[in-house]
N, C-alpha and C positions, 0 to 999 in steps of 0.2 A: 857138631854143635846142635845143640836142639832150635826147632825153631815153629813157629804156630804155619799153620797152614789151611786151608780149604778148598778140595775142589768144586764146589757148585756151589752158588747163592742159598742162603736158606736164615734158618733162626742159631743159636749160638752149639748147636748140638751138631753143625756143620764141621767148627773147629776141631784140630787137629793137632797132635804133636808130634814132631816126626825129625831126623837128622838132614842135615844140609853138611858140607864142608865148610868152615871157617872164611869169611870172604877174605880179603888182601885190601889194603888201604892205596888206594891211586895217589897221582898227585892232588895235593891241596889238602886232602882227606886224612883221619884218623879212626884207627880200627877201636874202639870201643868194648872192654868186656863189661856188659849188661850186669848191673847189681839190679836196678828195677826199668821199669819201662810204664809211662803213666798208659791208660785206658779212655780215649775218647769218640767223642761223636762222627768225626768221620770213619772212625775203624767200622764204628756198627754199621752205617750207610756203605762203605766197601763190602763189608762181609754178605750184606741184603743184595749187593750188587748193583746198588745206586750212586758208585762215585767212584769211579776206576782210577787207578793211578795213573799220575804219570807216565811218558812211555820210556823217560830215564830213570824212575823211582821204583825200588823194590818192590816186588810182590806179595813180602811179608808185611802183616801190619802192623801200628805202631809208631807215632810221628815224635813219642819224645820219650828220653829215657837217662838215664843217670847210672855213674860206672866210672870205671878207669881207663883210662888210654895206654893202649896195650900195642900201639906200632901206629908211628907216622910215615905220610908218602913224603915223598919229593916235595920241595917248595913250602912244607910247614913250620913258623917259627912260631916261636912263644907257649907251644905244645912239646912236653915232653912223654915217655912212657913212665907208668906210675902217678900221674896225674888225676887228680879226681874231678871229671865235670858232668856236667849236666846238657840238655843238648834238645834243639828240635833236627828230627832226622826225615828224610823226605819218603820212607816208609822203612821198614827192616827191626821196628822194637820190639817186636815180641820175639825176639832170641838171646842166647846165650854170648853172640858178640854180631855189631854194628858197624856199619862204615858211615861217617859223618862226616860232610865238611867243616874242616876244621874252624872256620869263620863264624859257623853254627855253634859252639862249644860254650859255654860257660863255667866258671867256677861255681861252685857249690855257695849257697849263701853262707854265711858263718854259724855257724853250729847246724846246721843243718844236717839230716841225714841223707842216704841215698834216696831209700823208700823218700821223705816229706822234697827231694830238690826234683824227683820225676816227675813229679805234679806239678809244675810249674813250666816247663817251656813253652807247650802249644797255647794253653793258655793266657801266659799272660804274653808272647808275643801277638795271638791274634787281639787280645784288647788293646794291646798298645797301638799296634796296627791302625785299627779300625775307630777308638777312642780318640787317641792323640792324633795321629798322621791322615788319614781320611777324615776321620768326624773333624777334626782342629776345635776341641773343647778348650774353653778359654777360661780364664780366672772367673770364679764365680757363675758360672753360666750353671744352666740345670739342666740332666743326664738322666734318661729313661730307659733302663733295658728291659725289653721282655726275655724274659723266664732267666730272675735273677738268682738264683742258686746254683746254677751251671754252673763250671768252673770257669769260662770264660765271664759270664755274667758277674761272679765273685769276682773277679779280677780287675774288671773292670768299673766298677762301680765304686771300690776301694782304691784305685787309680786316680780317678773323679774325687773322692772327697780326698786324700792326704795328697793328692800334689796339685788341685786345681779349685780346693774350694769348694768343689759344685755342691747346691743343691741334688741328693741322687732319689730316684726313684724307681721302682722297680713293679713287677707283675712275678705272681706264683699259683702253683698249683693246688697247695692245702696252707690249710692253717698253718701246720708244724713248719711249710716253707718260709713263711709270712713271715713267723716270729725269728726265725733262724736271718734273715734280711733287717730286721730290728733290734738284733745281735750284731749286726754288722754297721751297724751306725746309718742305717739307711731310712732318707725321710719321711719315706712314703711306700707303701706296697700294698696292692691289692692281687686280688683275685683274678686270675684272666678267664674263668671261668663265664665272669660278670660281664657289667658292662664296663670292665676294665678303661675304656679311653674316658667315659664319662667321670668316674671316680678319681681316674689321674689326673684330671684336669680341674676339677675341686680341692682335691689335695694338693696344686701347684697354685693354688688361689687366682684358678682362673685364667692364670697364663699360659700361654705356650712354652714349646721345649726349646733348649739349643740345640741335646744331640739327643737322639735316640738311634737304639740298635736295636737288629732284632732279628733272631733266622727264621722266621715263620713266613714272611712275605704272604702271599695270594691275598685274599682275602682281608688283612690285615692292614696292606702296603697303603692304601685310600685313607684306614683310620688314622693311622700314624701322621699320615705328611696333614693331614687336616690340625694333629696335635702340637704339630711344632709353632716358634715363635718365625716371623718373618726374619728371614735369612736362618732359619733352621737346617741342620742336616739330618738324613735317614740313613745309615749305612746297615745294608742288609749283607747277614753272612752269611745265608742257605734260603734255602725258599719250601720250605718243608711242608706247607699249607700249600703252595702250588704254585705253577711255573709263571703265572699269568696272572695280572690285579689292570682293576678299572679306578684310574687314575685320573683327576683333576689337573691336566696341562698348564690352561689358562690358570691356577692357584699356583703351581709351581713358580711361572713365570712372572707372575703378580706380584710376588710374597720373595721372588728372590730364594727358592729353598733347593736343597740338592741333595738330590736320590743317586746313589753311590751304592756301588760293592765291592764284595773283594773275596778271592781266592788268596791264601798264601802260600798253599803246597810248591805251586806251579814255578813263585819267584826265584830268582836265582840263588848263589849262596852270598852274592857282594849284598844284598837286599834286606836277606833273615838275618848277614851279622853285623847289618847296620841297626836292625831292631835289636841283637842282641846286647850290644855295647850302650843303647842306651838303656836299655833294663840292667845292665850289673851297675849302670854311676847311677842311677835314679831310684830304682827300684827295689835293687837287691839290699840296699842298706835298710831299708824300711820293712822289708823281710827278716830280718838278721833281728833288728829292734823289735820285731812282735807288731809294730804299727799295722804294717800289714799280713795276713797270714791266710792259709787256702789248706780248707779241712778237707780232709781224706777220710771219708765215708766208708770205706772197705779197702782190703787189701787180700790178696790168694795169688800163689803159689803158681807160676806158669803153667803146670800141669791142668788148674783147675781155670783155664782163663773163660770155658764157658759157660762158669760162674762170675764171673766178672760183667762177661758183655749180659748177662741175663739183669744184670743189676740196671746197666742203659736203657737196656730193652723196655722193663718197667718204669722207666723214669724216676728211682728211688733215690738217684744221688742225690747227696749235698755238697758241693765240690768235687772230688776226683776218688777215682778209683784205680789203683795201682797194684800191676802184677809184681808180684817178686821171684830174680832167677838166682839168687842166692838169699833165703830170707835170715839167716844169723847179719850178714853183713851189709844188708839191705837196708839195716832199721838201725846201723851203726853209721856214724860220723865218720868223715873221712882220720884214720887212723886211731878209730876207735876199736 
């Protein structure tokens, strides 16, 4: 089977395409043959060499991808071969076939394709993640992500308004980000260019936040927790601005606020398919209905994936970017 590869750190001119044998599906697990495989932000920090896998998780990259299941192990029910799902895999999507715990699996939303259902696991399990279950966003509370066009940021944020009410607000990098956040029903969006906290904090009329997210930490991590309302939270999901922030203790403690993160690679599989099961009763319906929906800004051809990660590299997305390892049946519905 084919499958991406690299041997040394570098820029996307690293990647590779090259044969592997077909893995074999253990217990719990299902073998997956790859229609598409979404393209995110930790692949490109693996590939730079800034975020190693696990030491049980493949060494190919790729954490979510959509296909059909093509051989289960031992101990899997409710999965059969011929099945169409979708899936966060703990690395191994950029090939021609996956091994997945089966607990990680999902059905496809309704009408959904392969290509539009790959775009969706990493991301909206980490906003669930991180939104719902860390942050604990509450009916009507108000939600601030920085660099809300990401596909986590889209996911999240759309989260927030159709199942919690929130006031949402958000930070971008151009204009054409801005307005594309203003498409998306969101209250508020500035510039992080600016003086971003200043201007979210005028646009929230002066109040504080309930939740904000945000992977930029260093620098950043001070303005944030100063932005929130008392008893606010910060959940950070990278630290991309740097390892290390000077932080107000005695405000933390005062204010009742909690600085929180989260890794999800690392969690087990009983963990990602307790997030999974409540994104197909929750969220996948409101998928299916258009309510909610997560644009796919580009799409190529496995072969061309280091045109893909070149697209992260610039920061050009607007939601997701997805390889295709069959593209006739990639951009077809399940039994289309």
């Amino acid at each position: 089977m084919r499958v991406v590869e690299f041997d040394e750190p570098g820029g996307p001119e690293v990647l590779h395409l090259r044969e592997r044998a077909r893995p074999a599906p253990g217990p719990g697990d299902v073998l997956v043959r790859v229609l598409a495989a979404g393209v995110n932000r930790p692949d490109i920090q693996q590939r730079r060499g800034l975020y190693p896998p696990p030491a049980d998780a493949s060494d190919i990259l790729g954490l979510d991808v959509a296909g059909v299941v093509e051989a289960i192990g031992s101990g899997v029910d409710g999965l059969k071969a011929g099945d169409a799902v979708c899936a966060l895999v703990n690395g191994g999507g950029y090939a021609d076939y996956c091994v997945v715990p089966a607990l990680q699996c999902m059905p496809l939303p309704a009408g959904f394709s392969f290509s539009q259902a790959a775009a969706l696991p990493e991301v909206f399990m980490t906003a669930w993640n991180n939104l719902i279950w860390l942050g604990r966003l509450e009916m009507g509370e108000s939600f601030m992500m920085q660099g809300g066009t990401s596909g986590v940021g889209l996911a999240a944020l759309q989260i927030a308004k159709q199942l919690r009410q929130a006031r949402t607000f958000a930070t971008a990098g151009t204009a054409e980000k801005i307005e594309v956040l203003k498409q998306f029903g969101v209250d508020g969006a500035v510039d992080y260019h600016g003086a971003w906290d200043e201007e979210l904090c005028a646009l929230n009329g002066g109040e504080g936040f309930d939740v904000i997210m945000d992977g930029q930490a260093g620098p950043y991590t001070g303005r944030q927790l100063d932005l929130l309302a008392n008893d606010g939270r910060l959940v950070l999901l990278a630290s991309h601005l740097g390892a290390n922030a000077d932080v107000n203790v005695r405000a933390i403690v005062r204010r009742r606020l909690t600085l929180t993160g989260s890794t999800l690679r690392p969690r087990p599989a009983e963990y990602k398919g307790r997030l999974a099961a409540d994104l197909v009763e929750l969220v996948w319906p409101l998928l299916a209905s258009g309510a909610i929906r997560m644009p796919i800004c580009a799409s190529f051809p496995l072969e061309e994936v280091a045109k893909a990660h070149a697209v992260l590299d610039a920061n050009a997305q607007i939601g997701k970017v997805v390889l295709h390892m069959d593209p006739d049946k990639a951009v077809s519905a399940p039994g289309g």
